[in-house]
C-alpha positions in Angstrom: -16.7 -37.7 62.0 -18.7 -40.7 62.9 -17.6 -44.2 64.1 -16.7 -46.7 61.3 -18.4 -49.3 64.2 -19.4 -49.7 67.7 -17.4 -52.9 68.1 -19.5 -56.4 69.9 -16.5 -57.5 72.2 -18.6 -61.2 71.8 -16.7 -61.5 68.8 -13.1 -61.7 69.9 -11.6 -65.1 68.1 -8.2 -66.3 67.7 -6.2 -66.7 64.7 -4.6 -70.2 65.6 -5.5 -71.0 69.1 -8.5 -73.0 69.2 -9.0 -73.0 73.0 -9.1 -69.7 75.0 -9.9 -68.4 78.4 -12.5 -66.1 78.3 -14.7 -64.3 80.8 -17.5 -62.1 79.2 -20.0 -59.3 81.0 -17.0 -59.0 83.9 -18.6 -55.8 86.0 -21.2 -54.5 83.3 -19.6 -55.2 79.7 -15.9 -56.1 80.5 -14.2 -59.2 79.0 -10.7 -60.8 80.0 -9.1 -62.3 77.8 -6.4 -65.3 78.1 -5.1 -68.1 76.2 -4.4 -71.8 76.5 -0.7 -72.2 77.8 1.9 -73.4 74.7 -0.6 -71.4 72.6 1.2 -69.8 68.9 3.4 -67.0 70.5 2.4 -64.5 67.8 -1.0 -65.2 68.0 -3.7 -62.9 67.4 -7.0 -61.7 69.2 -8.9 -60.5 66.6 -11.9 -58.4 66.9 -14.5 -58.3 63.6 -16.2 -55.7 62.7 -19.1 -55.2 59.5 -17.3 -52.8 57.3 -13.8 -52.8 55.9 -11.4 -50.0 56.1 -11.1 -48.1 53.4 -7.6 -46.9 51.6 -5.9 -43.3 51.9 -8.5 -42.4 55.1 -7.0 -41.9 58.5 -8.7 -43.6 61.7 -8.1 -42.8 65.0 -7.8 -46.2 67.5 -9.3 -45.9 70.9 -8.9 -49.0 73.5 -9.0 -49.1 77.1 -7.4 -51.8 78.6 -5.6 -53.1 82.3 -3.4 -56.2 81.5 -1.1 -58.8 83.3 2.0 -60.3 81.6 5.6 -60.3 81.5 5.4 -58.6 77.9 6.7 -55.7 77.6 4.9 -54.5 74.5 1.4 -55.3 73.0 1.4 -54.0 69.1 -2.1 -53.4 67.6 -2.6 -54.7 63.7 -5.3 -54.8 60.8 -5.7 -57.9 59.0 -8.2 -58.4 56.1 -10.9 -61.1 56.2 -9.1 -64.4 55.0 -6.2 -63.1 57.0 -3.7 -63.0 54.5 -3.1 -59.7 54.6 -1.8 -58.0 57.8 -0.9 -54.5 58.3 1.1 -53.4 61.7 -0.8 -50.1 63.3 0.5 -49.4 66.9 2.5 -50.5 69.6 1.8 -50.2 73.2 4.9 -50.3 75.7 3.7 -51.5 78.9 4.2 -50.5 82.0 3.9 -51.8 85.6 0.8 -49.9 86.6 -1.1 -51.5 83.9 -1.3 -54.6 85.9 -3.0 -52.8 88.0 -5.6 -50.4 86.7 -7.1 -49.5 83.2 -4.7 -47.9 80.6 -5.8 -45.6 78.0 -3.8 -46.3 74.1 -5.1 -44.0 71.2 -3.3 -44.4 67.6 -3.9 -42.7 64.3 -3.3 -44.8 61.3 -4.2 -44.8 57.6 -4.9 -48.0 56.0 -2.5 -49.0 53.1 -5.1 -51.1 50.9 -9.0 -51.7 51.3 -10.4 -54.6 52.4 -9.4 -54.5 56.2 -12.1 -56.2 58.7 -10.9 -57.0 61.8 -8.8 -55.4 64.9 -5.6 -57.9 65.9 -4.1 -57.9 69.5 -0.9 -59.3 69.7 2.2 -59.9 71.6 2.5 -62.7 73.4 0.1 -61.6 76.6 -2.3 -64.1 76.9 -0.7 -67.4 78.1 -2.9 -68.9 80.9 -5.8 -67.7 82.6 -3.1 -65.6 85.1 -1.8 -63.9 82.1 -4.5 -61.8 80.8 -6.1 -58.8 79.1 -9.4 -57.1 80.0 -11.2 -54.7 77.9 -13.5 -52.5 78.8 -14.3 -50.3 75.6 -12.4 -50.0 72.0 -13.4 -48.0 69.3 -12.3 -46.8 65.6 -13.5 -43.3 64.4 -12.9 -42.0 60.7 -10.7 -38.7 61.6 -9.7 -37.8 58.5 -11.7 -38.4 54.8 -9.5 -39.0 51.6 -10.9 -36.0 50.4 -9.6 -33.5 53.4 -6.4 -35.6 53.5 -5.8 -35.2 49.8 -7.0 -31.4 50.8 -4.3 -31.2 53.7 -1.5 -32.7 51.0 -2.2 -30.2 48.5 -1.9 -27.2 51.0 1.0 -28.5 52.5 2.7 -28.6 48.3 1.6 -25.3 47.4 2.5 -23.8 50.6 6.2 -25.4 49.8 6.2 -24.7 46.4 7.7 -21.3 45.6 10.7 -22.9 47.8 11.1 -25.9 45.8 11.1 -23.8 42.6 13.7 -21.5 44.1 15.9 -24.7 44.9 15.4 -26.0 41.6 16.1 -23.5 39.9 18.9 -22.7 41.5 20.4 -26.5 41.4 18.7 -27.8 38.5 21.3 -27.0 35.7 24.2 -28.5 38.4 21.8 -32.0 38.6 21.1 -32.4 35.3 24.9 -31.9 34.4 25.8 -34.4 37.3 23.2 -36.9 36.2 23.9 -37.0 32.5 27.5 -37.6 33.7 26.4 -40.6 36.1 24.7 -41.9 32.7 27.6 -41.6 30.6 30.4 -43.2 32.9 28.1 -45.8 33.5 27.4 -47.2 29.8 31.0 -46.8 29.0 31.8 -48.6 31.7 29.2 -51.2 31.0 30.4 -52.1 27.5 31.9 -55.2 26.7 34.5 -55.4 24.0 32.9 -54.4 20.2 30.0 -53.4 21.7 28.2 -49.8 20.9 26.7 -48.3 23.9 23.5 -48.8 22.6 24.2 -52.5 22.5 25.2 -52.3 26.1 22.1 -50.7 26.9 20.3 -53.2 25.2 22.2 -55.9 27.1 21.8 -54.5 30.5 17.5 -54.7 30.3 17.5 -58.0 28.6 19.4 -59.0 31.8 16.9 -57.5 34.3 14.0 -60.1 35.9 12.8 -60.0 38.8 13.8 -61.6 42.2 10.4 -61.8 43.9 9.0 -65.7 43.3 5.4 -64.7 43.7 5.4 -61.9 41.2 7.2 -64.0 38.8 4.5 -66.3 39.2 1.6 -64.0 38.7 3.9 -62.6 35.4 3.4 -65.8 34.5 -0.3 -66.6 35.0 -0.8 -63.3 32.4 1.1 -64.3 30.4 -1.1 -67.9 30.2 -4.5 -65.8 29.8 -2.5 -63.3 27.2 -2.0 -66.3 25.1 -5.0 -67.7 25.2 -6.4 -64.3 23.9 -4.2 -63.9 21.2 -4.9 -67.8 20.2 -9.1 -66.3 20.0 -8.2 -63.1 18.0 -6.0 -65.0 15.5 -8.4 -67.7 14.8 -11.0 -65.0 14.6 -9.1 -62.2 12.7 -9.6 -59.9 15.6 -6.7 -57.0 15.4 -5.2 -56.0 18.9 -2.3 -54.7 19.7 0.6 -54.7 23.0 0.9 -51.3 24.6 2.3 -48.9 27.1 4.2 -51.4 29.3 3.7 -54.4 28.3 5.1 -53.1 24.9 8.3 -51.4 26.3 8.9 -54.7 28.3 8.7 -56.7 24.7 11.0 -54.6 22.8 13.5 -53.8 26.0 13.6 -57.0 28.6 11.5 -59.4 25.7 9.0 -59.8 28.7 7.6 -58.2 32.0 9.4 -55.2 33.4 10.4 -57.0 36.1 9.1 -54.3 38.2 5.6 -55.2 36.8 2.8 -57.4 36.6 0.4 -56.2 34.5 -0.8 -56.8 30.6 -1.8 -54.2 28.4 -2.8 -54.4 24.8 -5.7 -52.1 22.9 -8.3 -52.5 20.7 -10.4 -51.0 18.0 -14.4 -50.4 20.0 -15.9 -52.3 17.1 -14.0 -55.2 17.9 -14.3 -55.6 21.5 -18.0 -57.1 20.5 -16.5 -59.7 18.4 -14.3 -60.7 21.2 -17.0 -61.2 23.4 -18.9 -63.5 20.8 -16.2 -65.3 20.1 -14.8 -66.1 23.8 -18.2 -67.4 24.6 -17.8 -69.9 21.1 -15.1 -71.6 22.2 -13.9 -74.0 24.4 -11.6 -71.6 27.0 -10.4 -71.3 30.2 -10.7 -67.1 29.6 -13.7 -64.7 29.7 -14.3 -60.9 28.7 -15.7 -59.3 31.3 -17.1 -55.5 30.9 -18.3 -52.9 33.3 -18.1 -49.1 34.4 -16.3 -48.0 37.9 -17.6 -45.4 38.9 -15.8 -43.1 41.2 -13.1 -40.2 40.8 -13.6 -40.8 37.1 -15.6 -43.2 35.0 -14.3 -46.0 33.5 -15.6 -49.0 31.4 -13.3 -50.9 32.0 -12.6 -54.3 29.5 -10.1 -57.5 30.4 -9.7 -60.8 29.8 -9.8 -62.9 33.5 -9.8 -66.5 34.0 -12.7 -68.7 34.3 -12.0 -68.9 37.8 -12.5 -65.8 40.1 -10.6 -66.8 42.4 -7.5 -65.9 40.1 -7.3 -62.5 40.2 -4.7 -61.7 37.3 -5.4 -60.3 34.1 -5.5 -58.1 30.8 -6.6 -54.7 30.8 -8.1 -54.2 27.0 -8.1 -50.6 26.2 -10.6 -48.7 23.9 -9.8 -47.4 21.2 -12.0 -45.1 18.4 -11.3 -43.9 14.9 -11.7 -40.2 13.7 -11.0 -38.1 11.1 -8.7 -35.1 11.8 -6.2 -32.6 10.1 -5.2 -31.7 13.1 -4.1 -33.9 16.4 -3.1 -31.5 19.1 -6.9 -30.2 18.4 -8.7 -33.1 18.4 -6.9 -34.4 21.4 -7.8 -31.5 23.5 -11.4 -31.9 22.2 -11.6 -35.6 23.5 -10.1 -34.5 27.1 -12.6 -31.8 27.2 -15.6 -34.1 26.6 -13.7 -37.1 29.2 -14.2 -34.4 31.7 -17.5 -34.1 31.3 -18.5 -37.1 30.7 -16.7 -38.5 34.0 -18.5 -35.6 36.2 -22.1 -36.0 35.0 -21.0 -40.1 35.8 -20.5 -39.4 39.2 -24.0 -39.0 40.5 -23.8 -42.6 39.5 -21.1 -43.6 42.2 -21.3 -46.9 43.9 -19.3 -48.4 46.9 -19.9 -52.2 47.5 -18.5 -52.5 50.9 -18.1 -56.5 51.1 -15.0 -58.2 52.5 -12.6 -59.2 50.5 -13.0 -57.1 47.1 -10.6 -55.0 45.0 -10.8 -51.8 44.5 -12.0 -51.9 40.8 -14.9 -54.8 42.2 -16.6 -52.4 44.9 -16.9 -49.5 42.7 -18.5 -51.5 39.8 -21.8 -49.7 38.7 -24.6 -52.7 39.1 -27.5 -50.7 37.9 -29.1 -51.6 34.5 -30.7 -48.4 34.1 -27.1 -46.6 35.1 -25.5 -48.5 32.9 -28.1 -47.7 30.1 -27.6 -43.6 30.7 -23.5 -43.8 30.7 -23.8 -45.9 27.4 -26.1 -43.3 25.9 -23.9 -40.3 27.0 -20.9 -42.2 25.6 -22.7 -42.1 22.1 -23.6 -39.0 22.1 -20.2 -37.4 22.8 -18.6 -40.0 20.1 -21.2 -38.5 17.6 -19.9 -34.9 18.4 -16.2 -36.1 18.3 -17.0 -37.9 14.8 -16.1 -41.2 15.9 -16.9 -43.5 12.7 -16.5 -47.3 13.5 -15.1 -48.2 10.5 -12.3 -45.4 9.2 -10.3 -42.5 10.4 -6.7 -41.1 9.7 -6.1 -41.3 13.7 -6.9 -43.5 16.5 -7.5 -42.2 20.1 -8.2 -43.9 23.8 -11.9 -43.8 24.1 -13.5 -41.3 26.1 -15.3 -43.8 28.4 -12.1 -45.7 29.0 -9.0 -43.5 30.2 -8.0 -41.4 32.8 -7.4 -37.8 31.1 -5.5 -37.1 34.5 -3.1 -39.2 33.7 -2.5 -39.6 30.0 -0.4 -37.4 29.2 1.7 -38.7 26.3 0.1 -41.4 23.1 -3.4 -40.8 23.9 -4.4 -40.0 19.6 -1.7 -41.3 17.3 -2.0 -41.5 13.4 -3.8 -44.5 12.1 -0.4 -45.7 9.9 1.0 -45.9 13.7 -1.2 -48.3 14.9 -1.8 -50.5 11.2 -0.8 -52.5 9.8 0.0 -54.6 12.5 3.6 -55.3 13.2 4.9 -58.6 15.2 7.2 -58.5 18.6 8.2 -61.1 21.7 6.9 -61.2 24.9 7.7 -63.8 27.2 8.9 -66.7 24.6 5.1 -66.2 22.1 5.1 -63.6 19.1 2.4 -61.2 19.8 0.7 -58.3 17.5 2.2 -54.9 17.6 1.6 -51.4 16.5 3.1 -50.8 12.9 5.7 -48.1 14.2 7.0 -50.3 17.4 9.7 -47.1 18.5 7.7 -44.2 17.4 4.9 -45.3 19.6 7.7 -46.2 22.5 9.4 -43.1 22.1 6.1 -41.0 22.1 5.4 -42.4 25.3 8.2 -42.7 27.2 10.7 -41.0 25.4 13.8 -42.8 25.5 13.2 -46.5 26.6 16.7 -47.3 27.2 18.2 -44.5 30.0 18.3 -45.8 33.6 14.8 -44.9 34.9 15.4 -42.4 37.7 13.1 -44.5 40.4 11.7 -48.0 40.0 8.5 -48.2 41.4 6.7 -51.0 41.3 2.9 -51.2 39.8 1.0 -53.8 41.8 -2.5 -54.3 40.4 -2.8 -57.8 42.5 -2.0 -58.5 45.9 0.8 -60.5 46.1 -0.9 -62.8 48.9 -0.4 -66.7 49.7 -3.6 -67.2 48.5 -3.4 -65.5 45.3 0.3 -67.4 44.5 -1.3 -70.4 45.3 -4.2 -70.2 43.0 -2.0 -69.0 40.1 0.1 -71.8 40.6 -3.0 -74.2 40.1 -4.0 -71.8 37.1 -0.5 -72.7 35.5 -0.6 -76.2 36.3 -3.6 -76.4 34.1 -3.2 -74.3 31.6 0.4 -73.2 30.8 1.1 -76.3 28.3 -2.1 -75.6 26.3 -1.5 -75.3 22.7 -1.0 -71.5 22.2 -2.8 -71.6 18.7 
């Protein structure tokens, strides 16, 4: 493995203190560090570096150090370039003979999302020019790719899986007894007087929102943008539709999950092009944006953003196609097939823009026109040997170029008289289009909507930084009492 970057110890800086002690060049590259007395006590020295850190790779730390202070730990951090972000790596416990010769720390750590560009010091070391740190060499070296890490994982599972099975199997009949008895105590207890259980059920997710203010805020700043685009497709008889979570979280909680914070609705290919033209007609805070990501899988991926960049929320549109089929199972296994291929001939295409600051869906976005040009064309091609026809079908699937066939596992092809005509539900206080069969779909995908999920894990597809609350506050400000159509 190579390092990620020989670090320039000329640029240390400070998060808050504005005037620092520092000697540079100290006996052939050294530099001492120390800090203006009544300085922030959980200041950091931060060290930039050119790259960013990259999620799910491990990275070993390397410093050498010889420090005086009456701390009696110094903790090592990564923080992202607008310092919004910061992620805690290593701690350091100090000992007396530091003070008095160079110490050696070396930490492994894996990076938790991308974007990371600089190297914090902390813990309240450098007050004074008699309390100090000096430096004579730091390093960071990629030990460990995603790849052989997701490698490592994978041996580790199958190595441990004929035990698993045995301890499933043998406890599996005794859990799934216990846990359908959990279930039932629970909504029999839960039941107010008259009510069914299904009622109760009913009761109990309508109840649920969630507790975390800067979520509920970015909830909110989708929702804005989602009813701005329902406001274009209406006035231009453009059919969509809600779906996967977005559509349970109308019909069970008449909103977000609250675990949550992302929109979902699809749409017919042939009117994604209409969209665009009539976004750009009108007088709108919203755009369409439309690109491939190239990277484990391609994706042309289609949402509705604000105006504004800076506002990072927004509505994932997914593709949809038309075809003519007597039988489903088949056809859907066809489609997978030709995703496959499709997403590995894509890959020689693969793009990584490493600049500060950028998601992950933004540094793997394919630039190239002529790229762009061959993916389109091999898009066609497959949809002419699937029979894609713009206009009819008796079934509707997710495009090829659009989903993950990892992951879909359940409503990826549906019948047409699923999807249309299109049905009406509520999501956060607006009605909203909906697929014709509303439950069917639900229950196709997640099979029964109302029993207590088993885990809630929460799906964050923008960070929940400062920053980003802030500017969706602003967003709302100015656009949350706009007439919704």
């Amino acid at each position: 493995m190579s390092d990620v970057v020989d670090f320039d110890l000329r640029k240390i800086e400070y998060l808050y203190t504005t005037r620092c002690f520092t000697q540079r060049n100290l006996r052939g590259g050294l530099i001492k560090l120390s800090r203006k007395p009544k300085s922030c006590a959980d200041d950091y020295a931060c060290i930039r570096f050119d790259s960013t850190m990259k999620k799910g790779v491990k990275y070993t730390l390397d410093v050498s150090f010889k420090v005086k202070t009456k701390s009696h730990h110094m903790d090592f951090f990564l923080l992202t370039q607008d310092r919004q972000v910061i992620h805690k790596i290593g701690e350091y416990s100090i000992k007396k003979e530091d003070k008095n010769s160079f110490t050696h720390f070396k930490t492994d750590f894996v990076p938790d999302i991308d974007g990371y560009s600089l190297i914090g010091i902390c813990g309240g070391l450098l007050y004074g020019p008699l309390n100090f740190i000096i430096i004579s060499a730091i390093s960071v070296k990629e030990t460990m790719s995603e790849t052989e890490m997701l490698r490592q994982k994978l041996d580790a599972v199958n190595a441990n899986i004929d035990r698993l099975r045995r301890l499933v199997e043998g406890v599996r009949n005794d859990v799934n007894i216990n846990y359908q008895r959990e279930l039932f105590i629970h909504w029999n207890e839960s039941r107010m007087n008259g009510e069914t259980t299904v009622d109760a059920k009913k009761r109990f997710f309508s109840s649920l929102h969630t507790e975390d203010e800067k979520m509920r805020v970015m909830q909110r700043a989708a929702s804005v943008l989602l009813r701005e685009f329902d406001r274009v497709c209406r006035k231009h008889e453009i059919a969509y539709w809600l779906d996967f979570g977005t559509l349970l979280g109308a019909v069970r909680h008449k909103g977000f999950i609250p675990w949550d914070d992302d929109i979902d609705v699809g749409m017919l290919r042939k009117d994604i092009a209409h969209l665009a033209e009539a976004v750009k007609g009108e007088e709108t805070f919203i755009k369409v944006t439309q690109h491939y990501c190239a990277d484990k899988f391609t994706n042309n991926v289609v949402r509705i953003r604000y105006l504004d960049d800076d506002v990072k929320v927004f509505v994932d549109i997914f593709i949809h196609d038309l075809v003519e089929t007597d039988d489903m199972q088949t056809k859907w296994e066809q489609v997978k097939k030709y995703r496959r291929l499709f997403s590995d001939e894509m890959l020689k295409f693969k793009h990584v823009d490493n600049t500060p600051g950028l998601n992950r869906e933004e540094r793997l976005r394919i630039h190239d026109p002529q790229h762009k040009r061959i993916i389109t064309e091999r898009r066609d091609e497959y949809n002419e040997i699937l029979g894609v026809n713009d206009s009819s079908g008796n079934a509707v699937f997710w495009g090829v170029d659009n989903f993950d066939c990892f992951a879909a596992k359940n409503g990826g092809i549906q019948t047409f008289d699923r999807i249309f005509p299109l049905s009406q539900v509520e999501f956060d206080g607006t009605v909203y289009c909906a697929p014709n069969m509303v439950q069917e779909r639900l229950t196709e995908i997640y099979g029964d909507i109302y029993s207590l999920p088993r885990d809630m894990v929460g799906h964050t597809h923008v960070a929940r930084t400062d920053k980003q609350y802030l500017k969706c506050l602003e967003a709302l400000e100015k656009y949350d009492n706009a007439p919704s159509r």
